[in-house]
Structures are given as structure tokens and as C-alpha cells.
C-alpha positions, 0 to 999 in steps of 0.5 A: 264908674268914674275913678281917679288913680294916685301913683307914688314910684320910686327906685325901690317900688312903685304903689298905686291906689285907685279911689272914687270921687269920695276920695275912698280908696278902692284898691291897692297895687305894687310893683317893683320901682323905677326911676323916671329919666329921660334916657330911659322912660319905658322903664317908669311907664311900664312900672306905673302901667303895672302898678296901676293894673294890679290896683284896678283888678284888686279895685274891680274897675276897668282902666281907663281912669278918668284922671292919674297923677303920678309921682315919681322921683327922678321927674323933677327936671322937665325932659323926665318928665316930658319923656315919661308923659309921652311914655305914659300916653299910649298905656291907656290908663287914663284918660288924663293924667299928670307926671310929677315928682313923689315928693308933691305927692307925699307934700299934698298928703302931709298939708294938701294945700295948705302951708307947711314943710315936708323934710325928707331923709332916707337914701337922699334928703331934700325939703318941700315947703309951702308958705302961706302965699302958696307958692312951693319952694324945694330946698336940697334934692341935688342928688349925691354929688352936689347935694343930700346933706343930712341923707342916709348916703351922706352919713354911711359916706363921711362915716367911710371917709372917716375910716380913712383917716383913722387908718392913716393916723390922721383921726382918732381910732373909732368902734365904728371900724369893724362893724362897718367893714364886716358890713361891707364884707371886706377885712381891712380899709385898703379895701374900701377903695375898691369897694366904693367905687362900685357901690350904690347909692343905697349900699352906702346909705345902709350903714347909715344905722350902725353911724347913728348906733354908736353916736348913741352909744357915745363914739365921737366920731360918730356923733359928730357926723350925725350932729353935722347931719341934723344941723344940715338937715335944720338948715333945709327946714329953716330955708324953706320956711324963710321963702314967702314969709311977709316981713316982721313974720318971722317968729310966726311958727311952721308945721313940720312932717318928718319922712324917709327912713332916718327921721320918720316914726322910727328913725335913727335921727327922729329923736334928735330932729325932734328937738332941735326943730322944736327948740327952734319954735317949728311944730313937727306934726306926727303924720305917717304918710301915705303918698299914693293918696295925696297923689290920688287927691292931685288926681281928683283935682284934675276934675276940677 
């Protein structure tokens, strides 16, 4: 029987689908997540060759696939990606396959190949557009210290820097104080010095929801983070879709998915996203994406 196998990896889990030529679904797989890297490539493949194994067995296929394409984050530079290619080849789960990055996978799910903007905002941000012409564009996905502007990260660290400065004298007192640091498990600012150099990526992400509550609930200096998140975010959305419009096109409206754990169906910042895109004329499509199968659907043009 010949198949094709969608992976969609990233630093929390790794999810593969194995689909027929149909494009039906077949069986699913998981398995916990690993960033691709050149350093340390074993780690992406064997979270890849697992996922994809618990896929074929719930699918009741024997590996090899015909074709795999893999989208993994961390692969957007070419030596990660070279390195978890090479990783990949001995695995003998395919017999052709392709490492990307998960962002490609969740584009192709939201617009397949047509045009359109996927904005990302979880951990990190980034933006993914298509224009009519076809050609990709990626906007954002500079990582935590040269980017992730309008990210879940960004949020928990201005919210912390703001703490700071309170503290100090130099701002005004916000209710924010004590939730974020009984959160972080410490009693007092002083702290927090201690606490953040250690701290993940995703730890300082987590308090992301408490900046967003009491923006909500009127606190200024928590809506003005979040007001700065959404604008930075607007700008990614506005950047990408300024590349490859043909003069005198730039009224023409663009479609907009929404993904990540800030702005997706659910999110925090979805309410306040929604209307500033749509005050600016763009179209947000309500999609819940599902990237293993837009990388199922790359895997399938592999055939072609």
C-alpha cells in the first residue's frame, strides 16, 4: 500500500499523520517534541522516527512511506536543516522525504497554495504570508533576543521589566505585582534578578495570561504591553502582505489565520487582534488548524 506521512515537531510535541493518496487520514502518532539543530540533530530525527512509528502502527502500515515532509521549528536555517536531513536518512521511514520548517506545514494547512497570511503568537511570534504571485515571504521569527515582538514571551518579559521599575519608583504601582510573582514562586522584586536568568523561554511565556487579565480588567500598565503587543503584531500582518502586491493593489483585501496560544480560537489577545485586523480591511478566516496534515498534503506533492 503506498502512503505519505505529515510530521508537524516542535519544542513541546512532535504529531504525525499518515494519509493515503486520498488525502484521508489513516493514523495518528505523538510524541514528545524536539527542536531541530545542527548541534544536535539525533534529537529531532529520533522524535520524528517515533512519532512517525506510532502513526504506522495505529495506521496498520509498514514503514517505509513513499514520501515524508517534516515540519519542524528550529529547521529554518539550512545547516539544521542539512543536519536533520542527514539525521533522517538512515531511519528508514521513508523512502522520500523533506525537512521544513512547522510554520510551512501550518501556512499549507490554513491556504495550501494559494495566497494569504498565517500570524503566529504563542511562545514566540512570527508571520507567514503568500501573495498572489507565489513566492513566500516570513516576517518576524528572530527568536527571543532579536525578535518575537507581540509573542507570549515578550508579554511575561515587559510585564517583569515593568515590575522593576515600579519597584524602583520609576512607574507607577500595578495589581499585576503580586500574581506574577506568587507565579514565579518568589516574595519580592529583588528576586526576580535570580529567577530570570535561569528561567526558560516558556516560564517566562506563562505569565503572558495574567498581563492579558488585567488589561482586561483595566490595569494601565498591563494594557499598555498588551496594546504594544497587538500593534507589533499588526505590523508583522501589514509587512507580509505589502511583499509582491503589484502597484495601484494595495486596498486589495488579504486573508488572515490566526494560530498560537495568544491569538488562536480562545486567546487572550484574539478579541483585540480581530479588530484591529479588521479595522485595517484584512479578512481573519476562523480555521483551527491542523499542521501535520498540511505537511501530509507537502508529502503528497512529493509524488508529483
Amino acid at each position: 500500500m503506498s502512503f505519505a506521512i505529515g510530521v508537524d515537531g516542535g519544542g513541546t510535541r512532535t504529531r504525525a499523520v499518515v494519509v493515503g493518496l486520498d488525502g484521508m487520514a489513516l493514523g495518528r502518532g505523538e510524541f514528545p517534541g524536539a527542536v531541530a539543530s545542527a548541534h544536535e540533530p539525533n534529537r529531532a530525527a529520533d522524535a520524528v522516527e517515533a512519532a512517525v512509528r506510532l502513526a504506522a502502527e495505529s495506521a496498520g502500515v509498514q514503514l517505509p512511506a513513499a514520501t515524508l515532509w517534516a515540519g519542524l521549528a528550529g529547521a529554518g536555517g539550512p545547516r539544521a536543516r542539512a543536519a536533520v536531513t542527514d539525521a533522517l536518512s538512515t531511519r528508514g521511514i521513508a523512502d522520500r522525504f523533506v525537512v521544513g520548517t512547522d510554520v510551512e506545514a501550518a501556512f499549507n494547512d490554513a491556504f495550501g497554495t494559494g495566497p494569504g497570511v498565517l500570524l503566529i503568537s504563542g511562545t514566540g511570534s512570527i508571520a507567514w504570508a503568500r501573495g498572489d504571485e507565489g513566492e513566500p515571504r516570513q516576517v518576524g521569527g528572530w527568536g527571543k533576543r532579536l525578535g518575537d515582538e507581540g509573542s507570549g514571551y515578550r508579554l511575561g518579559l515587559e510585564a517583569l521589566r515593568y515590575l522593576t521599575r515600579a519597584h524602583d519608583g520609576r512607574a507607577g504601582s500595578t495589581e499585576m505585582t503580586g500574581p506574577i510573582l506568587e507565579h514565579l514562586g518568589v516574595s519580592a522584586p529583588p528576586e526576580l534578578v535570580a529567577e530570570v536568568g535561569t528561567a526558560s523561554k516558556s516560564r517566562i511565556a506563562s505569565l503572558a495570561p495574567i498581563v492579558a487579565r488585567f488589561a482586561e480588567e483595566g490595569d494601565v500598565a498591563a494594557e499598555q504591553i498588551v496594546e504594544r503587543a497587538v500593534e507589533a503584531l499588526l505590523t508583522h500582518v501589514r509587512v507580509a502582505m505589502s511583499h509582491g502586491r503589484a502597484p495601484g493593489d494595495a486596498g486589495a483585501r488579504s486573508s488572515v489565520v490566526l494560530w498560537g496560544g495568544l491569538v488562536a480560537n480562545g486567546g487572550p489577545l484574539r478579541p483585540r487582534m480581530l479588530t484591529a485586523l479588521e479595522r485595517e480591511g484584512f479578512d481573519v478566516l476562523d480555521h483551527d488548524l491542523d499542521p501535520p496534515m498540511g505537511a501530509a498534503r507537502l508529502a503528497l506533492s512529493l509524488r508529483d
